[in-house]
C-alpha positions as a Markdown table, in Angstrom:
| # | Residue | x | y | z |
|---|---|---|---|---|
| 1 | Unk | 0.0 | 0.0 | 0.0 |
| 2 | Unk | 1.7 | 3.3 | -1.5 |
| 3 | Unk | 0.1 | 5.3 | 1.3 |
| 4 | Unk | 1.2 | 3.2 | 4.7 |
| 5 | Unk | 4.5 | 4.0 | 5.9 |
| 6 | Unk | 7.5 | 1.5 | 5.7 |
| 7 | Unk | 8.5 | 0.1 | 8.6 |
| 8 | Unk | 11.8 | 1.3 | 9.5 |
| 9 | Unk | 15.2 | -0.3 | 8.5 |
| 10 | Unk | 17.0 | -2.5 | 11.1 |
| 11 | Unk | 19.8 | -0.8 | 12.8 |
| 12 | Unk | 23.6 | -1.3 | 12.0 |
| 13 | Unk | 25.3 | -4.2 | 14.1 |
| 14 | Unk | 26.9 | -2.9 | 18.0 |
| 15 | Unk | 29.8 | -0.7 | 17.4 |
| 16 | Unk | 32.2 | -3.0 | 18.6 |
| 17 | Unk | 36.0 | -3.0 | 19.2 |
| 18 | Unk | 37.7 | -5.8 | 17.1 |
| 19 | Unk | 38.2 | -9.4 | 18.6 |
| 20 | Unk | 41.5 | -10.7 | 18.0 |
| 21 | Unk | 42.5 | -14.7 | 19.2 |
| 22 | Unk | 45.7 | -14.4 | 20.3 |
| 23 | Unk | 46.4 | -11.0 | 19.8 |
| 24 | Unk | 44.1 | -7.4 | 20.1 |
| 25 | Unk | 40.6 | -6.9 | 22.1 |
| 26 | Unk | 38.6 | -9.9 | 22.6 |
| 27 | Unk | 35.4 | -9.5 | 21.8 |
| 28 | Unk | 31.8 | -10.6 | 22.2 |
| 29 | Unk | 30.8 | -12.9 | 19.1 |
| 30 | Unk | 30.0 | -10.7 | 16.1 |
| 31 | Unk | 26.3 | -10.7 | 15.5 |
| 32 | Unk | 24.1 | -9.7 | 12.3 |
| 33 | Unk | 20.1 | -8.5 | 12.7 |
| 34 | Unk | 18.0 | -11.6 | 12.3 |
| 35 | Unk | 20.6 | -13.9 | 12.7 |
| 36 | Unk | 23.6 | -15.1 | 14.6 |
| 37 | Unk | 27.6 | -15.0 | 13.8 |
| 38 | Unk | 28.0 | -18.2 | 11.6 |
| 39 | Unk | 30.9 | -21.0 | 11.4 |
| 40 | Unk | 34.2 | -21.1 | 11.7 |
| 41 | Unk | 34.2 | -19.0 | 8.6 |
| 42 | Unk | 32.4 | -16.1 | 9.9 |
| 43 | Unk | 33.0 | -12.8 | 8.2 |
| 44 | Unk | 35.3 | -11.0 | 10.8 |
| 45 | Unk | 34.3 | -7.5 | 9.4 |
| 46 | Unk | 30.7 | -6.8 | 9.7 |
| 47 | Unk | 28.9 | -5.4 | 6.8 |
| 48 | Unk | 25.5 | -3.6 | 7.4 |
| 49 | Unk | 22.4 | -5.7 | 5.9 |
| 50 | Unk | 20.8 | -4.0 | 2.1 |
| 51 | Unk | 18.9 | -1.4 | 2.9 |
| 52 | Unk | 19.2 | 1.8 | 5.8 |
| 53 | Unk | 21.2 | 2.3 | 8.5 |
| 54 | Unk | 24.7 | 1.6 | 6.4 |
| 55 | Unk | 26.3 | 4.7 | 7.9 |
| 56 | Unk | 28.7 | 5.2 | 10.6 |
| 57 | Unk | 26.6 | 5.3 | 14.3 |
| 58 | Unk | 27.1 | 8.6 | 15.8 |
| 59 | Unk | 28.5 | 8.6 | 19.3 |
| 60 | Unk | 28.2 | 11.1 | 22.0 |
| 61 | Unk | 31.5 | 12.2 | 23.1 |
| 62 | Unk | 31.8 | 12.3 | 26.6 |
| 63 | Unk | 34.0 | 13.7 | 29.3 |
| 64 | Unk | 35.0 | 10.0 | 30.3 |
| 65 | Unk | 35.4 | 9.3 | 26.9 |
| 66 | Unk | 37.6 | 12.3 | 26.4 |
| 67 | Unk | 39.5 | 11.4 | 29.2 |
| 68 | Unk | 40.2 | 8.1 | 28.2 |
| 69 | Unk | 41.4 | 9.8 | 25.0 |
| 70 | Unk | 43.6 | 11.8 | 26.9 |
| 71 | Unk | 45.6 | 9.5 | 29.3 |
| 72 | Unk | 45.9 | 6.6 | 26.4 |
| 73 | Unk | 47.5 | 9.3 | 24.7 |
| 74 | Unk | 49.9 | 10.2 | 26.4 |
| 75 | Unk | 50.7 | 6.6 | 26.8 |
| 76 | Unk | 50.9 | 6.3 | 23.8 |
| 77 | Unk | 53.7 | 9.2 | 23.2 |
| 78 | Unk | 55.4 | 7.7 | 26.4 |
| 79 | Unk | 55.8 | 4.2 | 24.8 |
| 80 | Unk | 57.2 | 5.8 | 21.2 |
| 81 | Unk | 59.6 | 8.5 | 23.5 |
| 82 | Unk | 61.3 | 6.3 | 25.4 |
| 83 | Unk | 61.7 | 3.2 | 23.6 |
| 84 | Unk | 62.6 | 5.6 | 20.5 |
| 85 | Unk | 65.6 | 7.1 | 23.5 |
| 86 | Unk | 66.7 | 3.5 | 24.4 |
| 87 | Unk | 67.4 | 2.8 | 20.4 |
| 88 | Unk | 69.0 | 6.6 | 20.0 |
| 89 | Unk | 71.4 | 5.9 | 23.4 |
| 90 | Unk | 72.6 | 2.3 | 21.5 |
| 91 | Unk | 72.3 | 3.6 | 18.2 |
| 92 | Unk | 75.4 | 6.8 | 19.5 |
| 93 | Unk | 76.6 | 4.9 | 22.3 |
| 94 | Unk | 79.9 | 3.4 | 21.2 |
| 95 | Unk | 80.0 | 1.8 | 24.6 |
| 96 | Unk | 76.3 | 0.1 | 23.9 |
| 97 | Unk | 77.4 | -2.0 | 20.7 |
| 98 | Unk | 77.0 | -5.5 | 22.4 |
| 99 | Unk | 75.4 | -8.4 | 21.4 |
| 100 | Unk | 73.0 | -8.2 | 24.2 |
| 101 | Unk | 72.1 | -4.6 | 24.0 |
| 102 | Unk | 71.3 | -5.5 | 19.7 |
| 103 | Unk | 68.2 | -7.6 | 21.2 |
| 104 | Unk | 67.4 | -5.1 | 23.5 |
| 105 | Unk | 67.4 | -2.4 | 20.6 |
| 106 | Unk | 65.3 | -5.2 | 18.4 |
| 107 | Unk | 63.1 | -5.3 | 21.1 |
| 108 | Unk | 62.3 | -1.4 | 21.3 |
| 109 | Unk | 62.0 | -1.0 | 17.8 |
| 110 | Unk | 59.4 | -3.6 | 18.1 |
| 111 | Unk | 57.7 | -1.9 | 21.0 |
| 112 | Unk | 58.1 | 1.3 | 19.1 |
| 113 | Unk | 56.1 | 0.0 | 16.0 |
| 114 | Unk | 53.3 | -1.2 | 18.6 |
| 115 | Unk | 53.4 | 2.5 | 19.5 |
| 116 | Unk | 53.0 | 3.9 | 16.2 |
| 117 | Unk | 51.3 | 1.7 | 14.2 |
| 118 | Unk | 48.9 | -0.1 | 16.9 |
| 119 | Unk | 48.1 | 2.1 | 19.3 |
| 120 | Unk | 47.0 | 5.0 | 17.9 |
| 121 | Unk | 44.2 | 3.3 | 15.3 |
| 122 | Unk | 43.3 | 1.4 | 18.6 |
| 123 | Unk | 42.3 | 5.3 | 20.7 |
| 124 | Unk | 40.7 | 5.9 | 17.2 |
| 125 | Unk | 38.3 | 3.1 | 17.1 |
| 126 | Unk | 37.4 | 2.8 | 20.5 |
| 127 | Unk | 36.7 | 6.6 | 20.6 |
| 128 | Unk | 34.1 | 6.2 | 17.4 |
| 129 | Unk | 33.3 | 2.7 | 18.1 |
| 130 | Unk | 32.7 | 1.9 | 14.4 |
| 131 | Unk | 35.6 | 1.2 | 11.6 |
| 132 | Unk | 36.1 | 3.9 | 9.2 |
| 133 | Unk | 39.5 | 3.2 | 7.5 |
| 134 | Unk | 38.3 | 0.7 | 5.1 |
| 135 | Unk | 39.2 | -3.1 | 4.6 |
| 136 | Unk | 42.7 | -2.5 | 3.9 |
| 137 | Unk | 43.6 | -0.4 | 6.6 |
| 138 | Unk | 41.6 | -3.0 | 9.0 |
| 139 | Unk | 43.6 | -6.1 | 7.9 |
| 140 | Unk | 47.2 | -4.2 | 8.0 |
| 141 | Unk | 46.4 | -3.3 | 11.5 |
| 142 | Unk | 45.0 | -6.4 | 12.4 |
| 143 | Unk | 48.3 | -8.3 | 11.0 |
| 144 | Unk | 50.6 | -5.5 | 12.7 |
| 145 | Unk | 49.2 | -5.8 | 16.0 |
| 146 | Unk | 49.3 | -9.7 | 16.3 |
| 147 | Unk | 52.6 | -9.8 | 14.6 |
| 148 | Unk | 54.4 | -6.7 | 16.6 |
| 149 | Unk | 52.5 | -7.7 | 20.4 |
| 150 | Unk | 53.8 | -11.4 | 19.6 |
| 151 | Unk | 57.1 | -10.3 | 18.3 |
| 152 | Unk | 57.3 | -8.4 | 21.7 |
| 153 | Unk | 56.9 | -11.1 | 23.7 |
| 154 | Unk | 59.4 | -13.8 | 21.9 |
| 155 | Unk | 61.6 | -10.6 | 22.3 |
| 156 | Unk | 61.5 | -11.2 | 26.2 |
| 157 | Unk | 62.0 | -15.0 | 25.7 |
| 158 | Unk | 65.4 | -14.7 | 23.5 |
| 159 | Unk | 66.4 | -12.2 | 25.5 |
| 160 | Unk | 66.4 | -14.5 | 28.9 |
| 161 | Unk | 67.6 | -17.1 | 26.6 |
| 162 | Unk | 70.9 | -15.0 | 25.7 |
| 163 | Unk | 71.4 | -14.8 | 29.7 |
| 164 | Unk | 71.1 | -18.2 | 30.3 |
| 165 | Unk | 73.4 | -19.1 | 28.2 |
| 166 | Unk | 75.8 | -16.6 | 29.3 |
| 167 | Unk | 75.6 | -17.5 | 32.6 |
| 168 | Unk | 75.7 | -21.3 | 32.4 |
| 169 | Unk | 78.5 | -21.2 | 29.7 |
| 170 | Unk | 80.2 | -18.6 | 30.4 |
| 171 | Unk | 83.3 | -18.8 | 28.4 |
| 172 | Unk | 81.8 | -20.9 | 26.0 |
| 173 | Unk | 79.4 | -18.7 | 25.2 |
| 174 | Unk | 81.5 | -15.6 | 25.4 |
| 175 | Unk | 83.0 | -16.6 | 21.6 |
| 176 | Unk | 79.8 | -16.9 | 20.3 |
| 177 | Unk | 77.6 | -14.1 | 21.5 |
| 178 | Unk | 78.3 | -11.6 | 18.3 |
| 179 | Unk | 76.2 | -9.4 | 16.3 |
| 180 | Unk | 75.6 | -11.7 | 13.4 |
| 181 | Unk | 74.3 | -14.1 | 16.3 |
| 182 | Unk | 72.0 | -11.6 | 17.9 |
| 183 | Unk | 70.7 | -10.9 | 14.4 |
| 184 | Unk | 70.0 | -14.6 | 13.6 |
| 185 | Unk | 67.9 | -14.8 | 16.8 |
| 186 | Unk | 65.8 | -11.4 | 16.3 |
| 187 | Unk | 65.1 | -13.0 | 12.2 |
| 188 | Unk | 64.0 | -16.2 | 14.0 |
| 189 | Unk | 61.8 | -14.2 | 16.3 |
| 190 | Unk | 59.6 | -12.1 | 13.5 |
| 191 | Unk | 59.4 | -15.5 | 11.3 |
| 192 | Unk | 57.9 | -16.8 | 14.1 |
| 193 | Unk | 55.7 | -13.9 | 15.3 |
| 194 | Unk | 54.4 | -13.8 | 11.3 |
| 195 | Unk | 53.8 | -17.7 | 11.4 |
| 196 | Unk | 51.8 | -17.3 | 14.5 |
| 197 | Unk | 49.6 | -13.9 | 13.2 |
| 198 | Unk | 49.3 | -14.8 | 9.3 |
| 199 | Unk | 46.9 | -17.6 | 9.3 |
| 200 | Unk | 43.7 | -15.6 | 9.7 |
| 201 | Unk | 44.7 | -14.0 | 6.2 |
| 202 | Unk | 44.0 | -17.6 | 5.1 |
| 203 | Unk | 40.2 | -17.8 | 5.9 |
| 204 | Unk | 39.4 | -14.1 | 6.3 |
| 205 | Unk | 36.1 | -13.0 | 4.2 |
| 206 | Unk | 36.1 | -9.9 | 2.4 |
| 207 | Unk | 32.9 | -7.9 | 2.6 |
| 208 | Unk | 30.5 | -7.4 | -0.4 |
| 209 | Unk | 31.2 | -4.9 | -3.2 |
| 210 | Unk | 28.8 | -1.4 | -1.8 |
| 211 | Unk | 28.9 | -3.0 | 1.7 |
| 212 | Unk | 29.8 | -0.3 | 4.8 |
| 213 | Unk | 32.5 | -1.8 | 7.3 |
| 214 | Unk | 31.0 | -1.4 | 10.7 |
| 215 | Unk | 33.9 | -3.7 | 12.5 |
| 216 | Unk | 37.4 | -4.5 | 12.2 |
| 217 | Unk | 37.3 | -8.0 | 14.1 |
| 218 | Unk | 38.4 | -11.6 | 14.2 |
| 219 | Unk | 36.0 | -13.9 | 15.1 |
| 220 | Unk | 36.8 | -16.4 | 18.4 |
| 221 | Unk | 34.6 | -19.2 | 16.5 |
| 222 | Unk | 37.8 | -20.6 | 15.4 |
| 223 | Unk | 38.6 | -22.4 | 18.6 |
| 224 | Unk | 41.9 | -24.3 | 16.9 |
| 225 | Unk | 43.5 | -21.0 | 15.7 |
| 226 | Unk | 42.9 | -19.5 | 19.1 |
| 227 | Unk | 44.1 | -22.0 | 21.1 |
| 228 | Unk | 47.6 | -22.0 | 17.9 |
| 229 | Unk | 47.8 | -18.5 | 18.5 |
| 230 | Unk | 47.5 | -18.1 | 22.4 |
| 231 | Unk | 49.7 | -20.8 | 23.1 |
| 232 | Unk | 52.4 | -19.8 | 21.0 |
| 233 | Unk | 52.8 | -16.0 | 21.6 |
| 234 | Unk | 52.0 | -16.5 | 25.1 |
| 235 | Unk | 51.8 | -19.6 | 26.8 |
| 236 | Unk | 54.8 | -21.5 | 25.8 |
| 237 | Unk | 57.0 | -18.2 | 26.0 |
| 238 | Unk | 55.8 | -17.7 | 29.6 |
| 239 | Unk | 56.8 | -21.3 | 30.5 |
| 240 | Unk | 60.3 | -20.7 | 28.9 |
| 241 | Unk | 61.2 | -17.1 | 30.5 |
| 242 | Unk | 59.7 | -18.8 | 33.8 |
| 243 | Unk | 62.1 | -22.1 | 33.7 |
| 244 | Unk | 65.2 | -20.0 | 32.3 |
| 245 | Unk | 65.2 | -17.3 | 34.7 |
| 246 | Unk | 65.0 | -19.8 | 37.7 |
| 247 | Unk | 67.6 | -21.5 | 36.5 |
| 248 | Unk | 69.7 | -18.5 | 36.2 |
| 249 | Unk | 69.1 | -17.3 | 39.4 |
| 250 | Unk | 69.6 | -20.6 | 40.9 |
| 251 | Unk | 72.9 | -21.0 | 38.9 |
| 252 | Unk | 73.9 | -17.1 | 40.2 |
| 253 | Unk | 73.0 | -18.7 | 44.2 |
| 254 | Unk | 75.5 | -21.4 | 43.6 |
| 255 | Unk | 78.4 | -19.3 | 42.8 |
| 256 | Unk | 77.1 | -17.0 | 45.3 |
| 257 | Unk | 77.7 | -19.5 | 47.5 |
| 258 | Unk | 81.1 | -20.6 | 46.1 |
| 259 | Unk | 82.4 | -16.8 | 47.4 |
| 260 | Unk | 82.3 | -18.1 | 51.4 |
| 261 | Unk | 84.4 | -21.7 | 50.2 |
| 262 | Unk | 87.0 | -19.9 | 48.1 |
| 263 | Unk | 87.3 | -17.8 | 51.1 |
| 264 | Unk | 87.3 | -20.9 | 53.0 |
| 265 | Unk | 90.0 | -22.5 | 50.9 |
| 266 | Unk | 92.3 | -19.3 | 50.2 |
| 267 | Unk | 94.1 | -19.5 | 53.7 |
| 268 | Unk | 95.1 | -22.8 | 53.1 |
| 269 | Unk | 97.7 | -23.2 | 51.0 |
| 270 | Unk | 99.4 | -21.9 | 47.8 |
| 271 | Unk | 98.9 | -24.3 | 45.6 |
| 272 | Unk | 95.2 | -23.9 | 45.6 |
| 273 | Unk | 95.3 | -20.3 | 44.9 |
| 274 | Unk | 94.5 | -20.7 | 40.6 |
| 275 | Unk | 91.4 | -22.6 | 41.8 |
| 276 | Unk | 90.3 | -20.0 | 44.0 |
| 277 | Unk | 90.8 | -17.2 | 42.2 |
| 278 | Unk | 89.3 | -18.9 | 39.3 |
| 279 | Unk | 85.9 | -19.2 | 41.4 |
| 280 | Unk | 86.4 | -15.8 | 42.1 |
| 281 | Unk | 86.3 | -14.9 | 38.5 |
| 282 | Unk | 83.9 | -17.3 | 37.1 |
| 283 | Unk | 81.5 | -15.9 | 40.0 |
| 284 | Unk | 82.4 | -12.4 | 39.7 |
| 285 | Unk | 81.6 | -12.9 | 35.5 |
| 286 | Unk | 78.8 | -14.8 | 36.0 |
| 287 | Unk | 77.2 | -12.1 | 39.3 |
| 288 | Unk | 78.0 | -9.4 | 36.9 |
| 289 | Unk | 76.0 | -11.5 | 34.2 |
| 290 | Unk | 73.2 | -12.1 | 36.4 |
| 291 | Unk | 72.9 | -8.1 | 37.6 |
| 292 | Unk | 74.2 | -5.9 | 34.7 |
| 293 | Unk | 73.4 | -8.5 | 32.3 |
| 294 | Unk | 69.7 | -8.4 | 33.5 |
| 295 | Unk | 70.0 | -4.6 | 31.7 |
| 296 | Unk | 72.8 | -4.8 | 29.2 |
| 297 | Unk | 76.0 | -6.7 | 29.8 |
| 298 | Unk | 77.6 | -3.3 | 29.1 |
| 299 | Unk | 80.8 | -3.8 | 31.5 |
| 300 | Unk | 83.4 | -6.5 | 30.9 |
| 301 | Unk | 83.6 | -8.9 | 33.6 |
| 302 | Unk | 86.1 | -8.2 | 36.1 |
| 303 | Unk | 89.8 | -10.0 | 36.3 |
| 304 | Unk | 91.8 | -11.5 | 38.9 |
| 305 | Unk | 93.8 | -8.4 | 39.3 |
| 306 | Unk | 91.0 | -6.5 | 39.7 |
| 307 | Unk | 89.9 | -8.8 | 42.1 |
| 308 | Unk | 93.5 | -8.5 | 43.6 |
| 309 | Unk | 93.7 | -4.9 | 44.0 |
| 310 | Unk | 90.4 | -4.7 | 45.5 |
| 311 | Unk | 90.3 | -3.3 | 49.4 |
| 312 | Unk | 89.6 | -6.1 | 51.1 |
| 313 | Unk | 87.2 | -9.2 | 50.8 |
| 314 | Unk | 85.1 | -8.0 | 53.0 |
| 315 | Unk | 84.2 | -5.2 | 50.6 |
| 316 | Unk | 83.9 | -7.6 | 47.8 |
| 317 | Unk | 81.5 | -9.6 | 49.7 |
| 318 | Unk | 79.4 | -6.8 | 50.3 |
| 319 | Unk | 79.2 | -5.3 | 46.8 |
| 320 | Unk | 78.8 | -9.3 | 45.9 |
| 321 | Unk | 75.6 | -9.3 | 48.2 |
| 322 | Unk | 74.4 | -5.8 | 47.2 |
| 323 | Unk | 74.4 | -7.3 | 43.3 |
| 324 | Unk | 72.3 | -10.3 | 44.5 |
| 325 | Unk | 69.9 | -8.7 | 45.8 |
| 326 | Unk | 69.1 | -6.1 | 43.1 |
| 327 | Unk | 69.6 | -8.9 | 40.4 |
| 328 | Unk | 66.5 | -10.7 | 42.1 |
| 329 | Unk | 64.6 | -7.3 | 42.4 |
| 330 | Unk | 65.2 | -6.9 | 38.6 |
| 331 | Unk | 64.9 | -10.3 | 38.1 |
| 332 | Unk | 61.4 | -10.0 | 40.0 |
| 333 | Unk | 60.3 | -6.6 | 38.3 |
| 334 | Unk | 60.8 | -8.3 | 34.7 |
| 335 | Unk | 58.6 | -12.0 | 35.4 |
| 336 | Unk | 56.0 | -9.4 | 37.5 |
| 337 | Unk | 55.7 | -6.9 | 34.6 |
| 338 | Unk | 55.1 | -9.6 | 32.0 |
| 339 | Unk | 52.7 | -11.8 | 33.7 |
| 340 | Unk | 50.4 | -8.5 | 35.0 |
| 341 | Unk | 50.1 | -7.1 | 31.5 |
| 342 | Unk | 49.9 | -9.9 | 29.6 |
| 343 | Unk | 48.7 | -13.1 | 31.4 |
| 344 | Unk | 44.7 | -11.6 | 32.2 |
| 345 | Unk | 44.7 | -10.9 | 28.2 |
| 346 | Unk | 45.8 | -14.6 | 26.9 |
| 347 | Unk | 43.9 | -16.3 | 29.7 |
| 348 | Unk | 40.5 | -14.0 | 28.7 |
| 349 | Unk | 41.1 | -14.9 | 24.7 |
| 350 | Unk | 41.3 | -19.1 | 25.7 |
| 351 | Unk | 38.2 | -18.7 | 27.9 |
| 352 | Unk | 36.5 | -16.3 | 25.6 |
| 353 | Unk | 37.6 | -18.9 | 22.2 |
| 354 | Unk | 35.7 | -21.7 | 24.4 |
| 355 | Unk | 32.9 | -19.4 | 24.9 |
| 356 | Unk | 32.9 | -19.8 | 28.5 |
| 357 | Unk | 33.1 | -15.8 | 28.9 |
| 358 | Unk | 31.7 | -13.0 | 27.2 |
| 359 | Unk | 33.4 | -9.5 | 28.7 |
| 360 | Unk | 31.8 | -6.5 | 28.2 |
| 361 | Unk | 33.6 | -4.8 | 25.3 |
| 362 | Unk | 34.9 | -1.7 | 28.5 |
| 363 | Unk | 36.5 | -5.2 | 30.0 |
| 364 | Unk | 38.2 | -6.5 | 26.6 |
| 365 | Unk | 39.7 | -2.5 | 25.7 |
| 366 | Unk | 41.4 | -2.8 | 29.5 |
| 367 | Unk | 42.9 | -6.1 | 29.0 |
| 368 | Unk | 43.9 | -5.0 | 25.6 |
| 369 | Unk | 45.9 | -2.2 | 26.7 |
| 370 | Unk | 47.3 | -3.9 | 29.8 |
| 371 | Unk | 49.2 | -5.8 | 27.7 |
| 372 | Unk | 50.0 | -2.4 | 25.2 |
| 373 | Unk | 51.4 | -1.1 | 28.2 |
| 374 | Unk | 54.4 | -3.9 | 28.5 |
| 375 | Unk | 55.8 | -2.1 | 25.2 |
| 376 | Unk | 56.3 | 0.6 | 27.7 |
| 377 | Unk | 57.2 | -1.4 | 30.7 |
| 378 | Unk | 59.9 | -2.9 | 28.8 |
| 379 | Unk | 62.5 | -0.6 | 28.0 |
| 380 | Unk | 62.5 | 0.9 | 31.6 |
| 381 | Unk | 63.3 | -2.5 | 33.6 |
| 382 | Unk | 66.0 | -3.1 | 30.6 |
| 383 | Unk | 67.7 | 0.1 | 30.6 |
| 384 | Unk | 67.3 | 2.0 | 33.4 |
| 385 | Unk | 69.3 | -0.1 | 36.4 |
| 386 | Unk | 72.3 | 0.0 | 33.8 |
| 387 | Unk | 74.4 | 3.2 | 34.8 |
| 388 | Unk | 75.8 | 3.0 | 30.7 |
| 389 | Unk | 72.3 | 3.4 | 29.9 |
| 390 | Unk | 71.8 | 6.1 | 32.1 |
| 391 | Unk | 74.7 | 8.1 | 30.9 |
| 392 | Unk | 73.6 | 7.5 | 27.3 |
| 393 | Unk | 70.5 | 8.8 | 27.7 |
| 394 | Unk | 71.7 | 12.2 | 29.2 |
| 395 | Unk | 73.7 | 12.9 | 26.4 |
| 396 | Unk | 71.1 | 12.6 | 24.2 |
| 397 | Unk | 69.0 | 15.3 | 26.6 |
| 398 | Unk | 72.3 | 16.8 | 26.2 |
| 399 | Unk | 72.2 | 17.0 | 22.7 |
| 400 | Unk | 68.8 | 18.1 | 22.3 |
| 401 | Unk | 68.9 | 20.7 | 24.4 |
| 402 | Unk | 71.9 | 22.1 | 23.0 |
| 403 | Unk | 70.3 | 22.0 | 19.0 |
């Protein structure tokens, strides 16, 4: 009948903030009007059904909402700051060029790009609460922020696994741990990270031609690439850092421990003497390994006539028990830092891929940036307990202020 009125069209699907297993905001299940979110091929972008209400939903900006905007912000600048300072102080820093600060640099470029690539769209779309940069833009993101997140964390894991070695093996590892080494583990890393965030590409469904995108999201309906992905940018790094850090800091207590026997045995006689002083080396390299290395490995180990010229034993035990105890603070600050930021996030993406939780899309944006806000936690428990580091990055304030 010409002259009764349509009924109205059916609204646009929730605004919400992209669900990504293993890697972004997890997500209630992306639903369509009249109908639910459908198999394990499920468009991950939703398109607007034919006919009204294809346009972007207007939200009210708020002051909590500008707020928000404000102090993720500055986070954001914070993370790009200082990790771009800690890859300035080892970029000038002639003193920095080590094998172990190279995956420390790796690993704030990589937090940098989750900086300037990630974070930023991520303020945008949770302030609008619809996708407006197109398909494109919406898979580049997606694939940057799984790959550069993941990347992060196997960061962490090489990074303990370069200290574990360098304790354990000492002068083994000493001939080995070179720049072209370093860059062989940091290629390993990002082939991994892209094996681990690719695979969505694979299955992914573009939406129709004239179609709005409402949602940049990945569904969690495909339980065996969540549980892939979870488990191995998350779960099985977590396991490693946690076994290779106890080991280090139970290898560090032996020869801790070896300091009060060498003492023992150095008033006996002569001939013993190499021996002792050897222990006294291989503990001082491997304390100084455990402590400075737990920031950069910056200053060579000490010799025996170092050890030698020293005041007195009793002031080498005391700086020897001063380095233990701020090697387990570090060594406590790192393993703390990780798990907080990231272990609610990967535990909420498992439950959420089983569908045994739904959070509120406020609960999955909190998560989310928890774990954002390791890219910033990382380059201050690296850096700044390393007085190298610390004297790099005051010439570079001295540098800027003098241009």
């Amino acid at each position: 009948d010409p002259h009764t009125t349509p009924p109205p069209p059916p609204p646009p699907p929730a605004g919400g903030r992209r669900g990504v297993a293993g890697r972004g905001p997890g997500m209630n299940m992306e639903s369509f009007p009249g109908g639910s979110a459908s198999g394990p091929n499920a468009t991950n972008c939703s398109v607007p059904p034919g006919g009204g209400g294809g346009g972007p939903r207007a939200v009210p900006f708020t002051d909590g909402a500008a707020a928000t905007v404000v102090v993720l912000g500055l986070l954001t600048l914070l993370t790009a700051l200082i990790n771009a300072a800690v890859i300035g102080a080892i970029c000038t820093t002639k003193k920095l060029h080590l094998p172990a600060n190279y995956l420390i640099c790796s690993l704030a470029v990589t937090d940098f790009l989750v900086a300037l690539l990630v974070m930023p769209v991520s303020i945008l779309y949770m302030t609008t609460e619809t996708w407006t940069l197109g398909q494109v833009v919406c898979e580049l993101w997606l694939s940057v922020d799984m790959t550069c997140c993941t990347c992060s964390i196997l960061h962490l894991c090489v990074i303990a696994l370069d200290r574990y070695w360098a304790i354990t093996k000492a002068i083994e590892y000493a001939s080995k741990r070179s720049a072209r080494r370093a860059a062989v583990m940091v290629g390993i890393v990002w082939v991994l990270s892209v094996f681990i965030s690719m695979p969505p590409l694979f299955w992914r469904q573009r939406p129709g031609r004239g179609g709005g995108l409402q949602q940049c999201i990945i569904e969690h309906d495909h339980l065996g690439y969540t549980i892939y992905s979870t488990v191995g940018a998350f779960y099985i790094p977590m396991i490693v850092i946690l076994v290779l850090y106890y080991r280090i800091y139970n290898a560090a207590k032996t020869l801790y421990q070896k300091r009060g026997s060498s003492r023992h045995l150095s008033g006996r006689s002569t001939g013993s003497q190499n021996s002792v002083d050897r222990c006294r080396l291989d503990h001082c390299r491997v304390s100084h390994t455990f402590c400075a290395s737990d920031v950069s490995n910056s200053d060579p180990a000490p010799t025996p006539d170092k050890l030698e010229t020293a005041d007195g034993q009793n002031e080498k035990n005391q700086i020897c028990t001063s380095r233990e105890r701020k090697a387990a603070r570090i060594l406590g600050l790192i393993l703390g830092a990780f798990i907080v930021c990231w272990l609610p996030f990967f535990l909420k993406e498992v439950l959420v891929g089983l569908r045994v939780v739904q959070p509120s899309p406020l609960v999955s944006d909190f998560l989310t940036w928890l774990g954002y806000v390791n890219s910033l936690v990382n380059p201050l428990l690296y850096t700044s307990f390393n007085d190298d580091f610390k004297l790099a990055f005051k010439k570079l304030l001295r540098r800027k202020e003098h241009a």
